[in-house]
PyMOL commands that place a pseudoatom at each C-alpha (Angstrom):
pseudoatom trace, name=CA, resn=UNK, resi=1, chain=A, elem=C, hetatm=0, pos=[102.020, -60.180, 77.649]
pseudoatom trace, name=CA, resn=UNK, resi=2, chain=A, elem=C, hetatm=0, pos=[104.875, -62.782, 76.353]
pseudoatom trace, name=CA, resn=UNK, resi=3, chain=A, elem=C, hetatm=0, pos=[108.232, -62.900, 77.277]
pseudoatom trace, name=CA, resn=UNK, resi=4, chain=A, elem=C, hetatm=0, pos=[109.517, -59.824, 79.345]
pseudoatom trace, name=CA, resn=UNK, resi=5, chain=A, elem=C, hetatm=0, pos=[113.012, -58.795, 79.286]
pseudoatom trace, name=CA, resn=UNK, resi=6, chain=A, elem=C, hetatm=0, pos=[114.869, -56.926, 82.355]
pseudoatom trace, name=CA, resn=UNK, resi=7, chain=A, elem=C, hetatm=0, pos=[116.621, -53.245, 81.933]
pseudoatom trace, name=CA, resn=UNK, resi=8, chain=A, elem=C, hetatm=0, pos=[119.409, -52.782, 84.228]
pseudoatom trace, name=CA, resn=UNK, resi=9, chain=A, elem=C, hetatm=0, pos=[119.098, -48.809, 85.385]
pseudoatom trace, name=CA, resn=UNK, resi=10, chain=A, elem=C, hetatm=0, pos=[122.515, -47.334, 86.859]
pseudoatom trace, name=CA, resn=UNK, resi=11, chain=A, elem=C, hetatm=0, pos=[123.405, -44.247, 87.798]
pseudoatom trace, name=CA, resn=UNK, resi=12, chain=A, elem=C, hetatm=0, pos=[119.884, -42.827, 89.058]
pseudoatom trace, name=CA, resn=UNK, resi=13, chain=A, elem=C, hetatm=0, pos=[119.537, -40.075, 91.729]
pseudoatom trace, name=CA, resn=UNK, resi=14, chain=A, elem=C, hetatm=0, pos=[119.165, -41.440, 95.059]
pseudoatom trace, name=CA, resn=UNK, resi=15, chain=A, elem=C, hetatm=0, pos=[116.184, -39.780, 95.096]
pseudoatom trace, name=CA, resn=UNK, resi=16, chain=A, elem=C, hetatm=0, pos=[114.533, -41.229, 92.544]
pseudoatom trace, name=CA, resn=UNK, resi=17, chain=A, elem=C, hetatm=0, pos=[111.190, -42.945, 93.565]
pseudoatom trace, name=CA, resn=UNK, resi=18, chain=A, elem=C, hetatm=0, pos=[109.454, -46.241, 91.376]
pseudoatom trace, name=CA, resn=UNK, resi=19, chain=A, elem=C, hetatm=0, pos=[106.805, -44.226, 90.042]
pseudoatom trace, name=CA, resn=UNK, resi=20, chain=A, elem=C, hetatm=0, pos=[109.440, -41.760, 88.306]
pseudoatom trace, name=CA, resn=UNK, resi=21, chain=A, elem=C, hetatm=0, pos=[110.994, -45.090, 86.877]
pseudoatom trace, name=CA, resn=UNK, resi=22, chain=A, elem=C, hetatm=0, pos=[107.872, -45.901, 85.595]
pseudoatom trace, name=CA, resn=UNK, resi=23, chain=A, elem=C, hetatm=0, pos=[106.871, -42.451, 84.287]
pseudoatom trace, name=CA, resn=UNK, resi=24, chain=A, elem=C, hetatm=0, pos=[110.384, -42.276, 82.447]
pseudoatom trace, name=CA, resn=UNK, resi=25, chain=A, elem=C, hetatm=0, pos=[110.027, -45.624, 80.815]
pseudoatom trace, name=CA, resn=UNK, resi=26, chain=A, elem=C, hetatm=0, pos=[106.315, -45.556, 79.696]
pseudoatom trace, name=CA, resn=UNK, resi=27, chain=A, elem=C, hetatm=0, pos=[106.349, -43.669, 77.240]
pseudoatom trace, name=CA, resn=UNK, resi=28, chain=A, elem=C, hetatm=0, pos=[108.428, -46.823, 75.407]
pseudoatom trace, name=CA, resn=UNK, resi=29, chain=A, elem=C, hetatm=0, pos=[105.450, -49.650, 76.560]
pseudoatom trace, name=CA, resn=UNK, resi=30, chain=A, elem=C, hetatm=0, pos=[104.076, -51.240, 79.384]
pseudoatom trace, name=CA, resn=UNK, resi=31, chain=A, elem=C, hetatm=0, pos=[106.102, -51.260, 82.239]
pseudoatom trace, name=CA, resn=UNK, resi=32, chain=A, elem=C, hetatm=0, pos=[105.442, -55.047, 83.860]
pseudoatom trace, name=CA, resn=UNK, resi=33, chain=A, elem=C, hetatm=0, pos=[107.464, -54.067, 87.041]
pseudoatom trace, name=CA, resn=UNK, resi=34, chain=A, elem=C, hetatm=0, pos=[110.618, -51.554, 88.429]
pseudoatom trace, name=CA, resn=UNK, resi=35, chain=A, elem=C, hetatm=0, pos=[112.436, -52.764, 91.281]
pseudoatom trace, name=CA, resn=UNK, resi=36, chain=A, elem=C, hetatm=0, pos=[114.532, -49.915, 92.847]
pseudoatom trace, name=CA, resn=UNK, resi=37, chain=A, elem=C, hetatm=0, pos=[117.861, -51.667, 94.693]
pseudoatom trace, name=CA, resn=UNK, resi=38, chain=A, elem=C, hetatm=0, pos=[117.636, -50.474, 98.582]
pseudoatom trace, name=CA, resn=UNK, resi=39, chain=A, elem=C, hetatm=0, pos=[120.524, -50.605, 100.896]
pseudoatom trace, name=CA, resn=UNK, resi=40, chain=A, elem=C, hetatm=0, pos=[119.651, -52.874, 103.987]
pseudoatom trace, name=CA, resn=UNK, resi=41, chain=A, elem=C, hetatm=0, pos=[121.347, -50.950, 106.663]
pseudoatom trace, name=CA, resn=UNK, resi=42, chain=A, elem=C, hetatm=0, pos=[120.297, -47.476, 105.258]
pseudoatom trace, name=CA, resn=UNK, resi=43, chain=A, elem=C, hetatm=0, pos=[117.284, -47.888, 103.666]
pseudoatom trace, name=CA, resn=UNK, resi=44, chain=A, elem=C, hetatm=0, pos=[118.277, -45.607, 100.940]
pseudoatom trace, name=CA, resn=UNK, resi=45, chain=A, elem=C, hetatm=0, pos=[118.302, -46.069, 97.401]
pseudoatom trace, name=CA, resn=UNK, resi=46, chain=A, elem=C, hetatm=0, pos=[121.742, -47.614, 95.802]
pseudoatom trace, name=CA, resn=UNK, resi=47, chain=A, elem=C, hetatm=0, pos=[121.223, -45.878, 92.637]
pseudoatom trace, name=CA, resn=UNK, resi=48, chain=A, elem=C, hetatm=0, pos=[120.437, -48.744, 90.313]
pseudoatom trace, name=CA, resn=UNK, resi=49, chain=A, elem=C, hetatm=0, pos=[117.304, -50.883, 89.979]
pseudoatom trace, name=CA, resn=UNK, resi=50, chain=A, elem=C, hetatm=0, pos=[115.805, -52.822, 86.977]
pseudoatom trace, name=CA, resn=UNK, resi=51, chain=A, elem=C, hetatm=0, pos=[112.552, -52.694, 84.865]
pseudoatom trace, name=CA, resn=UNK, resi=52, chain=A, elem=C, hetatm=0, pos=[110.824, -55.363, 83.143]
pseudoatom trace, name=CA, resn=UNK, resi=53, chain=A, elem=C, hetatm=0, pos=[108.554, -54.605, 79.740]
pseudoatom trace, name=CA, resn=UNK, resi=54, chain=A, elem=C, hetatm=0, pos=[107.942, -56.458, 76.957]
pseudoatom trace, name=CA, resn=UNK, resi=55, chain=A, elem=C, hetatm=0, pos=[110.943, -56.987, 74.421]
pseudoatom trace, name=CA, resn=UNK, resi=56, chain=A, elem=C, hetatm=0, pos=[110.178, -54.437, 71.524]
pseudoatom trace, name=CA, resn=UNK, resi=57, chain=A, elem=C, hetatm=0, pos=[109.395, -51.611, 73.990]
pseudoatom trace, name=CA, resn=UNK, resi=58, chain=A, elem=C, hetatm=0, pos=[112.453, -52.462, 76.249]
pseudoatom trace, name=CA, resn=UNK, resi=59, chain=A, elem=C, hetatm=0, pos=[114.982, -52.218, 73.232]
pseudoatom trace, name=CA, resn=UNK, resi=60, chain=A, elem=C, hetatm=0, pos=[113.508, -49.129, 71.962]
pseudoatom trace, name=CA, resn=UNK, resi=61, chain=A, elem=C, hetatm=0, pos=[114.109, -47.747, 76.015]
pseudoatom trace, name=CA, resn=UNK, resi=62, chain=A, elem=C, hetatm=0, pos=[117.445, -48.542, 75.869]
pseudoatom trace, name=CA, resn=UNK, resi=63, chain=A, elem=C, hetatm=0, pos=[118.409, -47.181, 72.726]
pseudoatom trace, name=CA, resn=UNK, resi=64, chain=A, elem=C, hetatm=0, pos=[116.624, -43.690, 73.505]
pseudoatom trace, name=CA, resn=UNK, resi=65, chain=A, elem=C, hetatm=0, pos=[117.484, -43.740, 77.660]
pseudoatom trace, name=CA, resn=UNK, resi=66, chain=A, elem=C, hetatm=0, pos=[121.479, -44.542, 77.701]
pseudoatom trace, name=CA, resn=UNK, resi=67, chain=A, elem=C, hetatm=0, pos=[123.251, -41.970, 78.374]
pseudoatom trace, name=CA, resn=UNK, resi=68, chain=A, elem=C, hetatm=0, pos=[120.298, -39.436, 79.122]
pseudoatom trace, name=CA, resn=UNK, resi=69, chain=A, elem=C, hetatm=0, pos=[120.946, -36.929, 81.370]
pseudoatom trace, name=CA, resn=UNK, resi=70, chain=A, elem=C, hetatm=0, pos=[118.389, -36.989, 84.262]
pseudoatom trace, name=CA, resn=UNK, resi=71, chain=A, elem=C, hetatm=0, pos=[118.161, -34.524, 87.194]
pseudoatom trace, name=CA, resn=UNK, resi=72, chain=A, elem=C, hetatm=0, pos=[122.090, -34.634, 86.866]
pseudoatom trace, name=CA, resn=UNK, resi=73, chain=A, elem=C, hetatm=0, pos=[122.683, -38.023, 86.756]
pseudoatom trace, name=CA, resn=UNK, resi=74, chain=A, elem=C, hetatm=0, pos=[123.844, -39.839, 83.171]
pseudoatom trace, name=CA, resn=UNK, resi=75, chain=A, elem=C, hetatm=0, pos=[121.645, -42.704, 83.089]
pseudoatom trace, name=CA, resn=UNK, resi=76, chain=A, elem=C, hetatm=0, pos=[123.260, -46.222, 82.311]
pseudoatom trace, name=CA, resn=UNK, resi=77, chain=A, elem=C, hetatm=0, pos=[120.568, -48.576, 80.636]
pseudoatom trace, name=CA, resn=UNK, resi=78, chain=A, elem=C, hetatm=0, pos=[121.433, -51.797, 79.244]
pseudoatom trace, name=CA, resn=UNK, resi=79, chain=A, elem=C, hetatm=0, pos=[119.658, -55.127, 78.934]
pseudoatom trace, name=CA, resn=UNK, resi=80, chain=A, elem=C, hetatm=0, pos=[119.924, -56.964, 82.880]
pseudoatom trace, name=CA, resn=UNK, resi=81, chain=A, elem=C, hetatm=0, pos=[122.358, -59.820, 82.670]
pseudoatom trace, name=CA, resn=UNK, resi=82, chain=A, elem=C, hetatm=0, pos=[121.914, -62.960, 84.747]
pseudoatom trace, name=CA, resn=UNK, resi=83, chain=A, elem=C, hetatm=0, pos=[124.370, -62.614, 87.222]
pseudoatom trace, name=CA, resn=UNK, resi=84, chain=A, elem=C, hetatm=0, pos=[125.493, -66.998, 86.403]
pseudoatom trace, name=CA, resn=UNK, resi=85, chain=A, elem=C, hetatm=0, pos=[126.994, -64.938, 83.391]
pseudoatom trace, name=CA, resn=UNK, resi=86, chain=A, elem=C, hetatm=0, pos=[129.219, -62.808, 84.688]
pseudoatom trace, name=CA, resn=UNK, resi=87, chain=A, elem=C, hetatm=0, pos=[133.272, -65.057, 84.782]
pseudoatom trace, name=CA, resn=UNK, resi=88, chain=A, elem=C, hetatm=0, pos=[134.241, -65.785, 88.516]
pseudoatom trace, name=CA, resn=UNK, resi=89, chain=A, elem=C, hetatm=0, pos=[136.257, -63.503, 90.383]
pseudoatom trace, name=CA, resn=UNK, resi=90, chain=A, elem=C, hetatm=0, pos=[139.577, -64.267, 90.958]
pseudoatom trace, name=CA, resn=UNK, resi=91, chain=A, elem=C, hetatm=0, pos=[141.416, -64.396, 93.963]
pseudoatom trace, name=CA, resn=UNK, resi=92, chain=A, elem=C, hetatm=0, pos=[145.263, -63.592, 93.969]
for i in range(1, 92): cmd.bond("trace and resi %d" % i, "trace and resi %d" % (i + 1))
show_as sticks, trace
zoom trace
């Protein structure tokens, strides 16, 4: 497989599991790898994660998964940003 490219997930149910990541973004490609975000004192889910699959399959995802409603929730999916490019927070 080439070059993957990450999928930033927000918004999912906090009871959403990896393998219903992976069944929801299959039928777009391959998914390389889903990585559910998991809060260290709780051990629950945070509601976001990420998903890696090669670049054709992961733009057609986006395009058809953003703003999907899923058990209740309004999916956000965008392409992951490194998080060097967000600008520096400020303090006042």
């Amino acid at each position: 497989m080439s070059a993957l490219k990450s999928i930033y997930l927000g918004n999912l149910p906090l009871t959403a599991a990896e393998d219903d990541v992976r069944r929801l973004f299959e039928p777009f490609g391959e998914v390389a790898n889903v990585l559910l975000i998991i809060d260290r004192e709780t051990g629950q889910s945070r509601g976001f994660g990420f998903v890696k699959m090669a670049p054709a399959a992961a733009d057609a995802a986006i395009d058809a998964l953003d703003g999907v409603d899923y058990e209740g929730h309004v999916l956000r999916v965008n392409e992951a940003r490194d998080r060097g490019s967000t600008p520096p927070r400020r303090s006042w």
